[in-house]
N, C-alpha and C positions, 0 to 999 in steps of 0.2 A: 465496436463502439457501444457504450452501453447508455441507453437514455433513459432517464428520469421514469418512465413507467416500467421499465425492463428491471432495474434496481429496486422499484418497490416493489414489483413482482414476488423479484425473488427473496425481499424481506415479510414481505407479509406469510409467503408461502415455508418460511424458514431458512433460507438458499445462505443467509447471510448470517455470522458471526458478529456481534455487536459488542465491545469489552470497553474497558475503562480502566486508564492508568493511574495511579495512586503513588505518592512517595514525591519524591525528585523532580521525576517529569510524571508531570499529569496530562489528562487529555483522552481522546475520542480513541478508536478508531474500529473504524467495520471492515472486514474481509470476507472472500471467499474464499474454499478450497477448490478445485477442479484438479482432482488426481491427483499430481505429483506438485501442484504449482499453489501459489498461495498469493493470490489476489489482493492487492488494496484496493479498496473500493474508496474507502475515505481515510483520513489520519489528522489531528489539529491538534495540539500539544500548548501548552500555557504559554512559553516563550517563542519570541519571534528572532533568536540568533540562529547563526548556519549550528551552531554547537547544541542547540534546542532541536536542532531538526534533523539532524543527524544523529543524536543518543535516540529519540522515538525512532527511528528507520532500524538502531541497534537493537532496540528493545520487539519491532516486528521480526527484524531477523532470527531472535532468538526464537521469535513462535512457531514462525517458519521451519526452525529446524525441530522443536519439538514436536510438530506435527507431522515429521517425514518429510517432509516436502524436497525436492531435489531444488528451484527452482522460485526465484518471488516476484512479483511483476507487479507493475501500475501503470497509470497512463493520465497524461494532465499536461499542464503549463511545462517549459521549459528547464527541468530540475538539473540539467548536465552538472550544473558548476559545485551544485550544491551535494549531488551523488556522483562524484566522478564514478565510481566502482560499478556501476551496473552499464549495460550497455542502452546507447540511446539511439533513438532512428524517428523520424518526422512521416506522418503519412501524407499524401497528396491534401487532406482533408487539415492541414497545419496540427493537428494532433500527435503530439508526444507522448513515445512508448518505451517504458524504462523493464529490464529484465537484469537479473544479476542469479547468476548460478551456485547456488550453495555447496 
């Protein structure tokens, strides 16, 4: 689990990829890499439809794959419905942990 001082940690220290979507869908979002895997840290996009939230999830995945990465993960509220595709599981802690294998 990553908590609010462990996150700016690793932004002040550089740990974090910081970018900005332009065109279409606009919007945030910060990543990490860790080896083969590619971390959402954050993501917020202009529109509030599943079809909004779903072309940004397309547009990390493409990063994902340009960056090597085998593997993309995040972890948050309940997204099943909205990313069937990746694999979802609940920890004891009610925290939701989403991975999808490229």
């Amino acid at each position: 689990m990553r908590d609010t001082w462990t996150v700016l940690d690793q932004a002040v220290r550089g740990g974090l990829d910081f970018w900005r979507l332009t065109g279409a869908t606009r919007g945030w979002v910060v990543t990490q890499k860790d080896k083969r895997t590619l971390w959402v840290i954050y993501a917020a996009g202009q529109g509030g439809s599943l079809n909004d939230k779903r072309d940004l999830m397309a547009l990390i995945e493409a990063k994902a794959r340009d960056l090597k990465c085998n593997e993309l993960r995040f972890e948050g509220r309940d997204w099943r419905k909205v990313f069937p595709d990746f694999s979802a599981h609940q920890t004891p802690d009610k925290r939701w942990h989403f991975r999808k294998a490229l």
